[in-house]
N, C-alpha and C positions, 0 to 999 in steps of 0.2 A: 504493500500500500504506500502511496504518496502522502507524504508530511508536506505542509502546505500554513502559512503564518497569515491570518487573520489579519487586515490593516483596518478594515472597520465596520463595528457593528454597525447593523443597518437598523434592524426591529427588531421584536419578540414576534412568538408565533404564539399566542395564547391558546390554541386549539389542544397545546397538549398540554397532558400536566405537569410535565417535566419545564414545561416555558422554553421551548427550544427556540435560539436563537439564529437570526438567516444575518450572514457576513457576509461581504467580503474579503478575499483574499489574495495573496501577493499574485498569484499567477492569472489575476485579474477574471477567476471564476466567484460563483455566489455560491453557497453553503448553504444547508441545513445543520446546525450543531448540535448535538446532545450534549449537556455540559456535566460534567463527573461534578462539582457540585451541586447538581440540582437532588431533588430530596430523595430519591431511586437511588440516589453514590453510584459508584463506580460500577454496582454490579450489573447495572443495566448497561450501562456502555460494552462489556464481556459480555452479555446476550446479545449488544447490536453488531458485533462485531462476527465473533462466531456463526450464529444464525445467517445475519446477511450473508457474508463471505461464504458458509455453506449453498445456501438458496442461491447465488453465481456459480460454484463449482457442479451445483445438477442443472444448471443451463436455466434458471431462473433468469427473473427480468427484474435486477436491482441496480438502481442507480448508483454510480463509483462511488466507494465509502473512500474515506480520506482521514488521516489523520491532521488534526486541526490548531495548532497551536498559538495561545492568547497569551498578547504580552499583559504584565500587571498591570499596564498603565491603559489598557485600552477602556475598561470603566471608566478613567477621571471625566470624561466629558458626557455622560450619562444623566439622565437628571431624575430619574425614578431612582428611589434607592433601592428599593428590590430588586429591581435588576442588576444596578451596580453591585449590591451585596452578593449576588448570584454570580457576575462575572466575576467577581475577586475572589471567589471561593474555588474559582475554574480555571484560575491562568493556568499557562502549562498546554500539557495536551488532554485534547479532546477527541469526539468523533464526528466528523462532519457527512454527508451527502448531497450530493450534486442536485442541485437545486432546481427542476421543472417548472420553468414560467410556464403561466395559464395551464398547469393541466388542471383536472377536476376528479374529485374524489370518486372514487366509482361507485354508482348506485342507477343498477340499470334500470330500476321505474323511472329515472329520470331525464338517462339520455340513451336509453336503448343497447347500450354497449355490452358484448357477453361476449366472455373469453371459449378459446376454444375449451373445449371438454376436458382434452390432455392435459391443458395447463391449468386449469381450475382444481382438475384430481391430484397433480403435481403439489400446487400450492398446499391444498389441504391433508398431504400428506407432510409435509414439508411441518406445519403447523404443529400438525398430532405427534408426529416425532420429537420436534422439540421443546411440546407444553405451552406451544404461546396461546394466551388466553384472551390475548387482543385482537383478532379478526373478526369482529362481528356486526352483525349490519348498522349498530349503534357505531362503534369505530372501526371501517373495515382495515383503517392502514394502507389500499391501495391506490392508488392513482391509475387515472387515464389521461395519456399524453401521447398524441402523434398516431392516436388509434390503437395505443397498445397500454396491455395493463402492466403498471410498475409495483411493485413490492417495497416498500417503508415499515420504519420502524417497529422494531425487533426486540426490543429494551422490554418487553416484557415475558419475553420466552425467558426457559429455562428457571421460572420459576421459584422455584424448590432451592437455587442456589443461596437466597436470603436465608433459609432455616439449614444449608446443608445439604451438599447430595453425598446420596449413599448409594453405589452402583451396585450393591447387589438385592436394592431394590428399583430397580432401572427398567424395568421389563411391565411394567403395570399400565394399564389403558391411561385414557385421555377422554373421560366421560364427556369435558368441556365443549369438543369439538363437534357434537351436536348444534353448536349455534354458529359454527362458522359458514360466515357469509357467501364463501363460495359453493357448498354442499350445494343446493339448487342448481348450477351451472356446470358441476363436474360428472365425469366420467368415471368410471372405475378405479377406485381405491386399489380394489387389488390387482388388476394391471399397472397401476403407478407404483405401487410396492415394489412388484417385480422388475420394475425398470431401474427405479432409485436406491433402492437399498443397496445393491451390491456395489455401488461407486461412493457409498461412506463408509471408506476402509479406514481402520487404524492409521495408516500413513497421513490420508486428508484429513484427521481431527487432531494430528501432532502438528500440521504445519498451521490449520487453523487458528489454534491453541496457543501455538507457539507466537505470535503475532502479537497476541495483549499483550500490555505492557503490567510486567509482573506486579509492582505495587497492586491493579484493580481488583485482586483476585482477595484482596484480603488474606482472610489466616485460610482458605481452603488453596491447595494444595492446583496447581495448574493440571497435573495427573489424575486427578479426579474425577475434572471435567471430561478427559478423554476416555478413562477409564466408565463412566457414565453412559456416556453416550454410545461408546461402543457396544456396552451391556446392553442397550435401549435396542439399538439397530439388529441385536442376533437375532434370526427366527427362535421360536415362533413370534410372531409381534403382534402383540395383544395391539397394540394403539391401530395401528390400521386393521385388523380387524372389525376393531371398535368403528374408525371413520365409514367405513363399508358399510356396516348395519347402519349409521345414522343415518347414511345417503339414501340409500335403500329401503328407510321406512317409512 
């Protein structure tokens, strides 16, 4: 990933609750940042990062993450103090994405828009594997831009990392994924299974892994994570199973 130096905050995005902020940056692109001190800490940054960076390695549609770094001095001309409080909590690096003018959130009662079948059972497989609980028609997380659906923010997979994961309970469904927004426009779960599981090898969750920047990970152990998710991806895999019957009922 490209490290990339913020020259100046533009706005807030209040839509999320993390307050993510849209930059610019030195190689004169806009951002979306997710700021390690926003109230989530760092561990959602280690789900945006993971996640995303996974959902591009199965040939997803996510927009280039970036690492984002904010000098201390870029709050002083800020004049909200909350936000000022929030960027000074963040100097340093952060995680940015590539910023989509004019797309629009996807919601096809409103512009008609539906992903192919493959990429909807993709995504929602994508989801259930990694416990994110934030796809849903209240906040799908995805964008439509250029006629094509993108994939954002990820900061809430993986869950279970705030209480601790324990990979040798790694193998248990994803009940949640009943409410994912895409189930009505996907395809088969378990032809998506069959296609994505075997390309999340060990090797790709080492290099994935290996990419955050050790501080984020807190007192768990960066091996855990990998250790985890590998456990997660062995057959039999109850979570897509699970996604399968939700689509299906």
């Amino acid at each position: 990933m490209r490290t990339v130096s913020a020259t100046r905050y533009v706005t807030p995005l209040r839509e999320g609750g993390s307050l993510p902020a849209l930059v610019e940056a030195d190689d004169d692109g806009l951002y979306v940042v997710k700021l390690r001190g926003a109230g989530q800490g760092p561990k959602a940054l280690v789900a945006e990062l993971i996640v995303g960076e996974l959902a591009r390695a199965l040939g997803l549609p996510v927009p280039e993450q970036v690492f984002v770094e904010l000098d201390p001095h870029l709050p002083d001309a800020e004049p909200d103090p909350e936000i000022q409080e929030l960027l000074q909590a963040s100097a340093g690096c952060n995680v940015g994405i590539d910023f989509l003018p004019r797309s629009l959130p996807y919601n096809p009662a409103a512009t008609g828009f539906a992903p192919a079948p493959e990429l909807a059972a993709a995504v929602v497989w994508l989801d259930a594997f990694s416990e994110n609980v934030d796809r849903t028609p209240r906040n799908p997380n995805l964008l439509v831009w250029h006629d094509r659906l993108w994939l954002i923010d990820h900061g809430a997979a993986l869950y279970k990392q705030h209480a601790g994961l324990d990979p040798s309970a790694a193998a248990g469904a994803f009940a949640a994924i009943r409410d994912h927004v895409l189930l009505p426009a996907a395809g088969s779960i378990v032809d998506a299974d069959a296609r994505l599981a075997p390309l999340v090898t060990r090797k790709l969750l080492e290099r994935l892994v290996a990419a955050v920047p050790r501080e984020w990970f807190g007192a768990l152990e960066p091996a855990t994570y990998i250790d985890y998710l590998a456990a997660r991806v062995t057959a039999p895999r109850a979570f897509a199973e699970e996604a399968e019957r939700a689509r299906t009922a």
